[in-house]
LODO-740991 format. One record per atom (N, C-alpha, C): residue in one letter; x, y, z. Coordinates in steps of 0.1 Angstrom, whole numbers, plus 5000, padded with zeros to 4 digits. Example, Ala and Ser with C-alpha at 12.3 -4.5 7.8 and 13.67 -1.06 7.14 Angstrom:
2
A513249435078/A512349555078/A513249675078/S512849785071/S513749895071/S512950005079/
***
This chain:
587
X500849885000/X500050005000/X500950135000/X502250125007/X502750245006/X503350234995/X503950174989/X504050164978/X503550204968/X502350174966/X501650264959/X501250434956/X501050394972/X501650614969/X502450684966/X503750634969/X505150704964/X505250634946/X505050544942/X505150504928/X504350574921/X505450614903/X504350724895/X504050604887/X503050614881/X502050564868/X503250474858/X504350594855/X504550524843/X505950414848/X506150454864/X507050334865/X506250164866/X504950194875/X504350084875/X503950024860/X503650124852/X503450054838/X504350004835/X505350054838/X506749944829/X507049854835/X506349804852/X506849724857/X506249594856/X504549644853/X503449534856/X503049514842/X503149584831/X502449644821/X502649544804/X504249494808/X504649424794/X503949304792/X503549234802/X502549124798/X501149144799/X500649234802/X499149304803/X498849344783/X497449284784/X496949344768/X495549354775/X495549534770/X494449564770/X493449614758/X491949554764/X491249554748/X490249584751/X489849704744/X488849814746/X488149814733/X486849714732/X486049704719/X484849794721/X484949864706/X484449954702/X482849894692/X482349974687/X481049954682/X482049974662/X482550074661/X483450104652/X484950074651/X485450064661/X487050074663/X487150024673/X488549964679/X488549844691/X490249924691/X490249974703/X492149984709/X492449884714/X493449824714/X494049754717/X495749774718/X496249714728/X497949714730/X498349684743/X499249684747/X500149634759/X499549754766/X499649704781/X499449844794/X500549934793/X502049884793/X502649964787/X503350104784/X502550034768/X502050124755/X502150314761/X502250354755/X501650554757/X500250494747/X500050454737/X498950484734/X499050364725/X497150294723/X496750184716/X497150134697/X496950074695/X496450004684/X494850084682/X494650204675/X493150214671/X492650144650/X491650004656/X491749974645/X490449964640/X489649964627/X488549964625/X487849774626/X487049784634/X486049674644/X485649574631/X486449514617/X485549484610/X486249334602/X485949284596/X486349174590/X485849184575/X486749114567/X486149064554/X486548944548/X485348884546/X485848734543/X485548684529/X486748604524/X486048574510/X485048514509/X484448524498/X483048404495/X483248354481/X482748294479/X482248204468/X480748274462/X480748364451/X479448404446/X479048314434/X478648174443/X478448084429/X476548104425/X476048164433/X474748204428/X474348324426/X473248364416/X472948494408/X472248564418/X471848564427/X471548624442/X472148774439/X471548894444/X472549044445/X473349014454/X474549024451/X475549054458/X475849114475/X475649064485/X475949154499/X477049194500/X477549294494/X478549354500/X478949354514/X477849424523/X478049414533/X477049344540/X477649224547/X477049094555/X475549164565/X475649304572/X474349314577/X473149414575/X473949454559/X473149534556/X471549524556/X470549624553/X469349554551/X468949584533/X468349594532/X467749554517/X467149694515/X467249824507/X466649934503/X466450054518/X467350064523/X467050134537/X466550254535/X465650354538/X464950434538/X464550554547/X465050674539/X464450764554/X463150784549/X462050774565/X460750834558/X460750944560/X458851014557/X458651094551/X458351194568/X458451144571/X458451214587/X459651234593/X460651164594/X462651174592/X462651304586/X462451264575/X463151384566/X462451534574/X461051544573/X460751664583/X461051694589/X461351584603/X461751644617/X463251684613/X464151604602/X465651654599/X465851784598/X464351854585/X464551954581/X464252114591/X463152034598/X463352134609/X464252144620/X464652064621/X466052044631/X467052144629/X467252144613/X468152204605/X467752344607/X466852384608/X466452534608/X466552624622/X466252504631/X466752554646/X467852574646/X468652464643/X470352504643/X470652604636/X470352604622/X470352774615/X470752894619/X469452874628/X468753014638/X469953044645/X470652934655/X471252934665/X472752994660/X472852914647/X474652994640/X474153094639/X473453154634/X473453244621/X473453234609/X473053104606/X473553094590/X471853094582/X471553094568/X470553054561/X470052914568/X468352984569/X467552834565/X467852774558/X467052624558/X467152504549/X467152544530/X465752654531/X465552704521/X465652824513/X466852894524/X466853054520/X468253034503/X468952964500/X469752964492/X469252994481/X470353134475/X470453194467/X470453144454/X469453124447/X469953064434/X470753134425/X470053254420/X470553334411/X471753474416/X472453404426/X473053524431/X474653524425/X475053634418/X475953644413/X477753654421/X477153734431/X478853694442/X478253584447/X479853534449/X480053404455/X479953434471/X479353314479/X479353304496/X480853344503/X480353394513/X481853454518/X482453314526/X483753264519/X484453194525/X484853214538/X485153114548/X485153104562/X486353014569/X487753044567/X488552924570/X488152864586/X488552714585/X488352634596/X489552644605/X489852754614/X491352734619/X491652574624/X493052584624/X493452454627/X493452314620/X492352334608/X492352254601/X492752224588/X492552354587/X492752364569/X493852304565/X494952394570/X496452374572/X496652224570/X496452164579/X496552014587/X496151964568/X495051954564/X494651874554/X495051904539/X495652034541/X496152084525/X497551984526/X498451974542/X499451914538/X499651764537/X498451714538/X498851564533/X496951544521/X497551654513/X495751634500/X496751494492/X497951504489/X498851394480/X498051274482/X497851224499/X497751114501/X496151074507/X495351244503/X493751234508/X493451054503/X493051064488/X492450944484/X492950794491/X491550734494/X491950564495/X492450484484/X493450424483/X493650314474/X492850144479/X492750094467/X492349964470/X492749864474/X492149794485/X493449684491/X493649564477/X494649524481/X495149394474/X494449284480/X493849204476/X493749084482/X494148974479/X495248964474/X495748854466/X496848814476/X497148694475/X499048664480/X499148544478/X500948534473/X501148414468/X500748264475/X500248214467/X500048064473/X501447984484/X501147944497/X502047874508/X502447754498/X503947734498/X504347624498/X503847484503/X504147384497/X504047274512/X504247284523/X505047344527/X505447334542/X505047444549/X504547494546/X504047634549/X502847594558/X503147684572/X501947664581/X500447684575/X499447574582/X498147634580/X497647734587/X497347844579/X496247974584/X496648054584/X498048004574/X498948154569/X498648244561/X497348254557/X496648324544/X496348424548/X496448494563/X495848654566/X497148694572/X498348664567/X499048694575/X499648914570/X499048924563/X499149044553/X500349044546/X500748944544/X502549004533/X501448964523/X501349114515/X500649094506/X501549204491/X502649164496/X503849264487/X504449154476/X504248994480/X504548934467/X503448964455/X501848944461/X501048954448/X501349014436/X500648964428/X500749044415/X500449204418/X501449284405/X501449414405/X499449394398/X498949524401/X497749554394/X497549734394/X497149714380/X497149884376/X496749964389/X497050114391/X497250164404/X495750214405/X495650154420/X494150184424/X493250054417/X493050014409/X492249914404/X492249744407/X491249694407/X490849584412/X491349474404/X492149364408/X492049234399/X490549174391/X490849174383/X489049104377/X489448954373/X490448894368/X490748794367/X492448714370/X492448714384/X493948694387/X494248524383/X495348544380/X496148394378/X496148324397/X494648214396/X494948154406/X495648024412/X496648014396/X497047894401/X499047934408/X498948064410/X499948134418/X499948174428/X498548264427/X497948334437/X496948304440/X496348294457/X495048304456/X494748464467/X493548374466/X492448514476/X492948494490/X493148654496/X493248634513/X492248574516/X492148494527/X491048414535/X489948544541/X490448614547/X490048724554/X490748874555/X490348964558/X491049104556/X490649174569/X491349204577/X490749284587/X491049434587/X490349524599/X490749684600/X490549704589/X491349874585/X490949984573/X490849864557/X491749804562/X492049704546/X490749664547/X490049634557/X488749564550/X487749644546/X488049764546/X486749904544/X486949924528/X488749914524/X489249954514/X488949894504/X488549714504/X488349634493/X487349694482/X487449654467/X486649714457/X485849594461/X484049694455/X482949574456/X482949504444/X483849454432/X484249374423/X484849284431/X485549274441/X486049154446/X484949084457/X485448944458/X484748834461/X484548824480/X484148954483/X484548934495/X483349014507/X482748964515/X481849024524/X482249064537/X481849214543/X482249274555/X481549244564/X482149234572/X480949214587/X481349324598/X480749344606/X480749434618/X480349354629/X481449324639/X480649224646/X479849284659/X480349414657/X479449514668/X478949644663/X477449664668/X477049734665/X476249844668/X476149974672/X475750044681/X475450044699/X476850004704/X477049884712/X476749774720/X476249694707/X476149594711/X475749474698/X476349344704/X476549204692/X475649284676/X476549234671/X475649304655/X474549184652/X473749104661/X473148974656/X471849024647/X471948964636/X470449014631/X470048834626/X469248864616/X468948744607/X470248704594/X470748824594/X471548814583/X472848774588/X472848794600/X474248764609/X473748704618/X474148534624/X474048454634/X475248494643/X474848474653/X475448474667/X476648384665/X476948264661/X478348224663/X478748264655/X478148314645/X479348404632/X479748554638/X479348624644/X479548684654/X480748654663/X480548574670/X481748534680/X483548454671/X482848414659/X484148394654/X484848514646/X484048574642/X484448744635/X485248814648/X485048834657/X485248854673/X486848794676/X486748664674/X488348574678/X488748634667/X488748624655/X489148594640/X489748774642/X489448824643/X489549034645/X490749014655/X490448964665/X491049004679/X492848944675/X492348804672/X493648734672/X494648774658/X493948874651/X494848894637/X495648994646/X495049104655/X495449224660/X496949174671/X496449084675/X497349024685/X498848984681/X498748904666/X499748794662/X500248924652/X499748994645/X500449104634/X500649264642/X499849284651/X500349444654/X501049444667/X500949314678/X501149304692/X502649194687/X501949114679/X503448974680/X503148874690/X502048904692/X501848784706/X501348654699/X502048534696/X501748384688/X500748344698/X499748254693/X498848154702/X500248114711/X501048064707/X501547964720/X502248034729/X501948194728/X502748284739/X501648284748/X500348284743/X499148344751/X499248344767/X499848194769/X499748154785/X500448254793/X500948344789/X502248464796/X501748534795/X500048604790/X499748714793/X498148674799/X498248824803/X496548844806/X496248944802/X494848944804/X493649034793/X493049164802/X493149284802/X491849394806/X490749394792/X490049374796/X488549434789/X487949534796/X488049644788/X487049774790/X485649754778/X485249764788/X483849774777/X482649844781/X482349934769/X481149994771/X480049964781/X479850034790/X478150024797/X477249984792/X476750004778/X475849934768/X475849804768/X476949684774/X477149574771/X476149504779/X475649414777/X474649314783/X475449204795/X474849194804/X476149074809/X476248974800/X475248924794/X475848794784/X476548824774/X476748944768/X477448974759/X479048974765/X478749054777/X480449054783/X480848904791/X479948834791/X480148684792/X480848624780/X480248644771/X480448584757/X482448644755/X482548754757/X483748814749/X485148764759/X484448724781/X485448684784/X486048524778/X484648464772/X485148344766/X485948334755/X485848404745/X486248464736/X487848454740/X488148554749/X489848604755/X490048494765/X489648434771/X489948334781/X490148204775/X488848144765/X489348004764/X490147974745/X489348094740/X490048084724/X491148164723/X491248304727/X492648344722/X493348304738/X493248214750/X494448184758/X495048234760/X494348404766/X495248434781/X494748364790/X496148344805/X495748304813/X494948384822/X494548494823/X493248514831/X492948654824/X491948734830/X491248824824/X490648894833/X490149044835/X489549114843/X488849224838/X487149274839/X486649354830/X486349484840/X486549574833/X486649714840/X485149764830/X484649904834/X483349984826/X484150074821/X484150114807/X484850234805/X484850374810/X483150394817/X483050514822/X484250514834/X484150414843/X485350434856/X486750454849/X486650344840/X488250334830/X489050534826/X487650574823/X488250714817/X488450824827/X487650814841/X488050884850/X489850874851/X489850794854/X491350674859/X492350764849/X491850714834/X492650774824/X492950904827/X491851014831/X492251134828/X492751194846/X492951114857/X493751134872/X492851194880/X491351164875/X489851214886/X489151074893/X488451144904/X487751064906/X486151034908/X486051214905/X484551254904/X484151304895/X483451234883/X483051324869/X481551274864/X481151364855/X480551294845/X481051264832/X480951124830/X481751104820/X480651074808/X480951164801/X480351174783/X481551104770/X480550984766/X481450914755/X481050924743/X481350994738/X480551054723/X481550934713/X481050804711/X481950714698/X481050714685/X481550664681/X481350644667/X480050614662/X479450514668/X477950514666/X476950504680/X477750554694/X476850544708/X477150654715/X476550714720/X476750834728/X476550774742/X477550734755/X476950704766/X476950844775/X476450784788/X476150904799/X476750854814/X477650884821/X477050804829/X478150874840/X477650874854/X478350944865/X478950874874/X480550944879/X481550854890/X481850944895/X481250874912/X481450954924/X482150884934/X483350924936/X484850894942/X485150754940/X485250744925/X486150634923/X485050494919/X483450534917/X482450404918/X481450464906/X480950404902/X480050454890/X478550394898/X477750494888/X476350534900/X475750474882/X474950314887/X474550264876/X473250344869/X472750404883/X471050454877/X471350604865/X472250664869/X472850754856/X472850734845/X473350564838/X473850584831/X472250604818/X472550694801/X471850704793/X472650654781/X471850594778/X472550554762/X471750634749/X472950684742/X472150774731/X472550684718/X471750634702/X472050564694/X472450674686/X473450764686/X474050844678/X475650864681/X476250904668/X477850924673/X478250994660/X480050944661/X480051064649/X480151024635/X480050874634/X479450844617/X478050884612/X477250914625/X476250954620/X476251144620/X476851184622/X477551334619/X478351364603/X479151254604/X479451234588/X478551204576/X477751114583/X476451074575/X475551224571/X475751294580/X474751424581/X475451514572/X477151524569/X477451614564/X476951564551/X477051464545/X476451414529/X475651464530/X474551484537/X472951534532/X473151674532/X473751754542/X473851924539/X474751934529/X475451894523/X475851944513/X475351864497/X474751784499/X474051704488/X472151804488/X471651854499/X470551964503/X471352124496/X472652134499/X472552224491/X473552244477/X473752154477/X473752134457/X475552184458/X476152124468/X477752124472/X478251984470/X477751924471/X478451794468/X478651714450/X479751694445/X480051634432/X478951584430/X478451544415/X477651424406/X478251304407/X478551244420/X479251154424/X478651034433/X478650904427/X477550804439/X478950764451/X478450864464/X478550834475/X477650794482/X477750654491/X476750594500/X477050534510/X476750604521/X478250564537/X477250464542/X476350374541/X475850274548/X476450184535/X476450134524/X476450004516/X478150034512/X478950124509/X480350174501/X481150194510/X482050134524/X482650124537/X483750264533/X484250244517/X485250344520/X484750444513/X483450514514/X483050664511/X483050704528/X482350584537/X482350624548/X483550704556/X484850614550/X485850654556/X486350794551/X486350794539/X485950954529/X485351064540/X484051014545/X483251134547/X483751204561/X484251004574/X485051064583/X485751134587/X486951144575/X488251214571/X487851384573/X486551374560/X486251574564/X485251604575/X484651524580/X483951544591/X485151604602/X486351504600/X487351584612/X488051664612/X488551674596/X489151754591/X488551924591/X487251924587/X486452054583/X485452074597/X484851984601/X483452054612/X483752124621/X483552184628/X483452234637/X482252314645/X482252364657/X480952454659/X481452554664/X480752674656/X481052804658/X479652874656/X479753034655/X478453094648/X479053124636/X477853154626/X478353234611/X478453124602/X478553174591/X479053094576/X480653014583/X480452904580/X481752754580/X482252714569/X482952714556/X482952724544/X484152664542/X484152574533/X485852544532/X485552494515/X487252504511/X487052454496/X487852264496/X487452204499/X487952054501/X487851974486/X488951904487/X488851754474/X488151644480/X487151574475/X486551494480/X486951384465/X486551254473/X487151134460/X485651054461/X485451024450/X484550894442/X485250774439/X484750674446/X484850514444/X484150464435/X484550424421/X483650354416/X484250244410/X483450104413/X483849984409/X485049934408/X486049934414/X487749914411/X488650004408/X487550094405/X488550234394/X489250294407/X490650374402/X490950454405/X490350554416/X490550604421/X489550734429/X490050814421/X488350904417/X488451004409/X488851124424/X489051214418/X489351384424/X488451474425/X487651524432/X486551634423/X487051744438/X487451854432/X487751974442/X485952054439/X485752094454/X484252134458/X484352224470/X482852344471/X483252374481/X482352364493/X482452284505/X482052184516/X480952384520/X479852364528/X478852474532/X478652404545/X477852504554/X477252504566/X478552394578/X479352404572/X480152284583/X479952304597/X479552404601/X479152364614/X477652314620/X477052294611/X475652214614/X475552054615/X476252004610/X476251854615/X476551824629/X478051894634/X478051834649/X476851894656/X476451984653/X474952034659/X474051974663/X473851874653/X473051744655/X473551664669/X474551654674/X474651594689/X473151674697/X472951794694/X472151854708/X470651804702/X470451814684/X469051784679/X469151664670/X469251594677/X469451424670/X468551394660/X467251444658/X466351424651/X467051484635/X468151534636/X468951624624/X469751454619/X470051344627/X471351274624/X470051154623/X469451144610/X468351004610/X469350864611/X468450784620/X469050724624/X468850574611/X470350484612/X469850414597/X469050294605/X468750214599/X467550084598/X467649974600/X468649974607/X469149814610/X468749744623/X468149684625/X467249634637/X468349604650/X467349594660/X468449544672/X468549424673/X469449354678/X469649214679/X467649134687/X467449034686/X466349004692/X466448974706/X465249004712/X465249064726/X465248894731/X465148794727/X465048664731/X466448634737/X467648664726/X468848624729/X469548684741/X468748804751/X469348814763/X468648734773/X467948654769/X466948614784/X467948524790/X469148584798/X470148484802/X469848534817/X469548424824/X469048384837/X469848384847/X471848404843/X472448394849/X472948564853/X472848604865/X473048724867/X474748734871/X475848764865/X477248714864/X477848834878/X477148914880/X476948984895/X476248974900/X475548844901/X475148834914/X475848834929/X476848754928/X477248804938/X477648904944/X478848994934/X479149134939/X478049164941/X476849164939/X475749264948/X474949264956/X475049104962/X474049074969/X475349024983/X476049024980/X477249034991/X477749184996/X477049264988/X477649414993/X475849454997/X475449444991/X473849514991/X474049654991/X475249734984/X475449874983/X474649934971/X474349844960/X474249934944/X473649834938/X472449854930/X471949814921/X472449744910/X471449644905/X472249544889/X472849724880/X473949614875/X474249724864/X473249764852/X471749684846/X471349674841/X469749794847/X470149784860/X468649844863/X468349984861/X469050064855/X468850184856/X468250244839/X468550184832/X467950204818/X467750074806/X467249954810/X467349794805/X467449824791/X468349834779/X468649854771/X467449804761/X466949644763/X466149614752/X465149564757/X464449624766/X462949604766/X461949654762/X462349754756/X461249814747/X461449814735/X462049664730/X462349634713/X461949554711/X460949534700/X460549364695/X461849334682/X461649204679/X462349154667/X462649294656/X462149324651/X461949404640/X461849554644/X461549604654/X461249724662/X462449814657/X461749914650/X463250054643/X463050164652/X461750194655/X461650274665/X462550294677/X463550414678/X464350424687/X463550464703/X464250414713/X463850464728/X463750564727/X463050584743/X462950714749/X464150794745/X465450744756/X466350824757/X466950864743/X466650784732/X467450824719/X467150944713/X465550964718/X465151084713/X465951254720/X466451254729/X466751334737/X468451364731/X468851514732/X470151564728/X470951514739/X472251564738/X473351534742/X473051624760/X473051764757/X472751854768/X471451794776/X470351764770/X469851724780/X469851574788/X470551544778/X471051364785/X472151374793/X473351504795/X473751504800/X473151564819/X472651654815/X471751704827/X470751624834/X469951524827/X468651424831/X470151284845/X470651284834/X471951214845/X472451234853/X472651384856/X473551424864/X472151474877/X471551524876/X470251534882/X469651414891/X469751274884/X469151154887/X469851124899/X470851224896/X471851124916/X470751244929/X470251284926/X469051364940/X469951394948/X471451424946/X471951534960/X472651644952/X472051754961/X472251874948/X474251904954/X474551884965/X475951914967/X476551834956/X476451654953/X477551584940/X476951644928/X475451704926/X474951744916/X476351894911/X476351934920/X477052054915/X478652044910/X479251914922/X480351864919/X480251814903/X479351754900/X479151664885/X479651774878/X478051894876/X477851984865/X479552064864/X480652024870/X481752104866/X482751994866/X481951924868/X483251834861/X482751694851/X482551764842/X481551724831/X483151664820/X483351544816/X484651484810/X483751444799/X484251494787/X484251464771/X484851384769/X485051274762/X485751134757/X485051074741/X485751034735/X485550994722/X486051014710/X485950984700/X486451084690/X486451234686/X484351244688/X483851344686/X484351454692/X484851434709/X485051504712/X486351604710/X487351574702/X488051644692/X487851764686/X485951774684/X485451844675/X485852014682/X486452054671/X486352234673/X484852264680/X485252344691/X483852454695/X483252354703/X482952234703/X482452124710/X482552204726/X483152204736/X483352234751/X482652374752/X482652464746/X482152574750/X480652534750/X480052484735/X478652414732/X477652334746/X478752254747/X477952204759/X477752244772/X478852354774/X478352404785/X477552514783/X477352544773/X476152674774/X474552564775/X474952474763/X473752454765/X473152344775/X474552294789/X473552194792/X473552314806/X474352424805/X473252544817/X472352584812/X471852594803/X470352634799/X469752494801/X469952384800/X469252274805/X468452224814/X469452304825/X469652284838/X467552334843/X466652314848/X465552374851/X466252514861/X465152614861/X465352724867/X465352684883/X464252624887/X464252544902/X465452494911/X466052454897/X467252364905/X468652524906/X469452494921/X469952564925/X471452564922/X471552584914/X472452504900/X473052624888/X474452704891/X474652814880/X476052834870/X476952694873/X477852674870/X478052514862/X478252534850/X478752454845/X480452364838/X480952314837/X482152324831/X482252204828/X483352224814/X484252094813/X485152094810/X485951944818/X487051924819/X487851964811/X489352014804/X489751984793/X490651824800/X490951744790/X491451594791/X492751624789/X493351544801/X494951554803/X495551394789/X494451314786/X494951224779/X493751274766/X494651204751/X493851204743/X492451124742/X491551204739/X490151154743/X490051084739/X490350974727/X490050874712/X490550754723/X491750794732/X492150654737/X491850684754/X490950754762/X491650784776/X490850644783/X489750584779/X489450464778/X490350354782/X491350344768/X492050244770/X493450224783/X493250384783/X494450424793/X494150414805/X492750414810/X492450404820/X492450274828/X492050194815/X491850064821/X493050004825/X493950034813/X495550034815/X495850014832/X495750224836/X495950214852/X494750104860/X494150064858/X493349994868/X493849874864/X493949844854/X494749694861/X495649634862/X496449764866/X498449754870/X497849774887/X496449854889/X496749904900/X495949804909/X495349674906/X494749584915/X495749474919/X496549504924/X497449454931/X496949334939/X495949314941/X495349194952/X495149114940/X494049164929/X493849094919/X492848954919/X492349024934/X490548944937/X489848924924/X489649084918/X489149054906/X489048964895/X490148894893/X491048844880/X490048694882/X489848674867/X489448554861/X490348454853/X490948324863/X491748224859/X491448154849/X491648144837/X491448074823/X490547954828/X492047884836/X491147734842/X489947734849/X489747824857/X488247824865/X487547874854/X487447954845/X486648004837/X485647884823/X487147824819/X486947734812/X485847604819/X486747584833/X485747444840/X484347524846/X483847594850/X483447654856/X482147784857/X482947884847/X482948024846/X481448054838/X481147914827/X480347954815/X478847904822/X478847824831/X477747734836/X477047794848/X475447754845/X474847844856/X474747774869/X474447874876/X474847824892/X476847784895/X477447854890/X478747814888/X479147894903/X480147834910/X480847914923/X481648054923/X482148024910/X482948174906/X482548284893/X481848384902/X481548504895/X482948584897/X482548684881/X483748754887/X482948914884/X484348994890/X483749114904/X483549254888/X482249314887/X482549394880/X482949514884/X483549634876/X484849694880/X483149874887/X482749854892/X481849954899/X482249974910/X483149864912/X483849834928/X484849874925/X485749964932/X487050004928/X487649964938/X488949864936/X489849804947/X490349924954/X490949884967/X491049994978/X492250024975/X493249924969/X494750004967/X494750134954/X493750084949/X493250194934/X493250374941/X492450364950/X491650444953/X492650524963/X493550434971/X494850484977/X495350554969/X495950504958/X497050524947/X496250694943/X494650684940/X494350804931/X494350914943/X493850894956/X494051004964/X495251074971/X496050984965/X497751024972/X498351154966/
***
């Protein structure tokens, strides 16, 4: 214990930290890397696997797509007036005040900080297409050497363009492709994407079975491990696992993923932390609200000295692909976007396109946002064309965080509400042995108000960022931590990157705030770690800093044991913060 107090962070990381892998899965992106590390492996959450298209069926590109997705005719309204509030609020033109016939041009508006940044790498704006080819293994050549990515013997193929008929008796097809390479493939080749997570949580539909899920899951995890970590299956037994994972997760989901790291990829034990505690940790607090703005989930949720307060937490089904998604339509609404087929739900790398200027260009300010950007077209194998354009209203998409009804949400159903009726409460004990704090599940039950097919989003989805931040921080009913919260309000995620973002939320979640409540100060944090990773970093410190290591889940007990109901050994979820942690962070 005293130890702990005189020790800094990064000596314990170097001391406890080289056999530690921590793995922080994402809905979009998954960090991963040694504890260590200064900073993760951020890779995109996805797989592609070849197929065999021996029947005239349309083609699935992507494994969970649905079939003609559709905004209706009430979406589009509420978008359009969403759009006009925000307007009001910059300063800029309504939906429908644009000038047709106006002879001066709009007054241009640089994006500080960004512009700069993207003029000097425009050389290398465009995606190229991945290769999928590599030379056929010898005889002797291990089996399952086919994703290994040395994919520098393949045949040369014209620059940017797709193989349409490769010599297979040299070469064949990667078995699978993971991360950005798998977003990059042309939809001329023979190969289908999966996502095995999805607005967080299991991507299961009809189109995607559950154990195809769980093997996309090992098959992702273990490519990241053996090619970016170097860790072989037969090292596994030398390390162990942190899992941070979203609040969104179900326990059987986070059941599912310690099997996953415990019995298939063979660490010898494993311990799962919440990322909301994880990111306090990360950024050297112990009392915040912590706001996760990812890629496609907005969570909510509040830590008060060192414990996470489950009834807080909110889950919003928005993030920043769907901000990207939004900038296509304002600039496709106002007649700025090329004669170009971009489609960020079915075309993985227009998506990645759209992310690129989403981070590059948005921001929130007042006034005209204006930039002159090159944007690229994917079509069929070809080359990426070039089309220089000039990008309008850029500060109205991230706006959509406060009026979500602006970011329509796409059409992909939630996994079916059947597949959680898991009987096995995997905390029961931590809670019924403390009797301090409620199931982690009781404070907003993710899928009980979804049937099979149900597109209609919840309550909470309907609600902005500001007021989801405020309805949570409120829910704790003592106005003294209430007040501690509202100023110590922590941004985390990509999004939060976004220009003008921190000033935004605190205006508008003090206007949130009801006049009644006794309440006149808002703030937030700036983040001592980068926000994309403070997640992974946190988790990092927490599990160099459980020194007792009660928590920890033994392979062997998990494997005999761990999966079966009525089983002796649960293990402890991380709402509990070990007492040497809590030493260490108040010293």
């Amino acid at each position: 214990m005293d130890y702990l107090k005189t020790v800094v962070p990064s000596q314990l990381l170097a001391e406890r930290g080289s056999n530690i892998v921590v793995i922080n899965p994402g809905s979009a992106n998954i960090r991963i890397g040694l504890a260590h590390q200064d900073a993760p492996f951020n890779i995109p959450h996805c797989i592609a696997r070849h197929t065999t298209r021996a029947t005239k069926a349309p083609k699935r590109i992507v494994q969970d797509q649905l079939l003609n997705p559709q905004v209706t005719t009430a979406q589009h309204m509420e978008r359009e007036r969403a759009y006009d509030i925000i307007a009001s609020i910059l300063k800029i033109p309504f939906l429908d005040e644009e000038v047709v016939n106006n002879s001066f041009p709009r007054k241009m508006g640089r994006v500080d900080g960004y512009t700069n940044t993207f003029q000097s790498n425009r050389k290398e704006a465009a995606f190229t297409w991945t290769n999928v080819l590599e030379k056929r293994p010898d005889s002797s050549a291990l089996e399952g050497s086919s994703n290994k990515g040395e994919i520098s013997e393949a045949p040369a193929q014209e620059e940017g363009t797709a193989s349409q008929e490769p010599d297979l008796s040299e070469f064949k097809f990667r078995e699978y492709i993971c991360g950005e390479e798998a977003l990059r493939i042309s939809p001329m080749e023979p190969y289908c994407l999966r996502r095995p997570i999805r607005r967080g949580h299991f991507n299961i539909s009809q189109y995607y079975p559950m154990q195809q899920v769980f093997e996309d899951l090992h098959a992702i995890w273990d490519w990241i491990l053996i090619e970016k970590l170097h860790i072989p299956h037969s090292e596994r037994n030398m390390f162990s696992a942190i899992l941070v994972v979203p609040e969104t997760f179900d326990n059987r989901e986070i059941k599912e993923m310690l099997s996953i790291v415990l019995r298939d990829l063979n660490f010898s034990s494993a311990v799962v932390h919440q990322e909301g505690l994880a990111a306090v940790f990360g950024n050297g607090l112990s009392t915040a609200c912590v706001v996760n703005i990812g890629a496609q989930v907005t969570s909510v949720i509040c830590i008060e000295d060192g414990v996470a307060l489950p009834n807080t937490q909110i889950a919003l089904r928005f993030g920043g692909e769907d901000i990207a998604r939004c900038l296509l339509w304002t600039q496709r609404h106002h007649q700025t976007w090329p004669p170009i087929r971009t489609d960020a739900l079915t075309k993985p790398v227009d998506l990645l396109m759209l992310n690129r200027l989403k981070e590059t260009y948005c921001q929130i300010k007042e006034g005209e946002v204006e930039a002159v950007a090159v944007v690229h077209s994917y079509e069929d194998g070809m080359p990426a064309g070039s089309h220089k354009t000039r990008l309008t209203a850029l500060n109205v998409p991230p706006m959509g965080l406060f009026y979500p009804m602006l970011l329509v949400p796409d059409v992909y159903p939630p996994p079916p509400r059947s597949w959680f009726n898991d009987y096995e409460d995997m905390l029961e004990d931590t809670w019924h042995s403390d009797g301090l704090y409620p199931s982690v599940n009781s404070g907003f039950p993710m899928w009980d108000s979804y049937s099979f097919f149900q597109t209609k989003p919840k309550k909470e989805d309907n609600i902005g960022l500001a007021d989801a931040i405020t309805k949570s921080i409120l829910s704790t009913g003592r106005i003294e931590l209430q007040r501690r919260l509202f100023c110590s309000i922590q941004l985390i995620g990509g999004v939060a990157l976004t220009g003008g973002l921190i000033p935004a939320v605190e205006e508008r979640v003090l206007h949130a705030i009801p006049p009644n409540e006794a309440i006149d100060t808002v703030e937030v944090l700036q983040s001592r770690t980068n926000p994309t990773c403070v997640t992974w970093k946190g988790g990092a410190i927490l599990g160099i800093l459980d020194f007792g290591r009660d928590a920890w889940i033994h392979r062997e007990d998990w494997i005999r044991s761990g999966i079966h109901v009525g089983s002796g050994r649960k293990y402890k979820d991380s709402y509990f913060l070990q007492a040497q942690a809590m030493c260490y962070m108040n010293s």
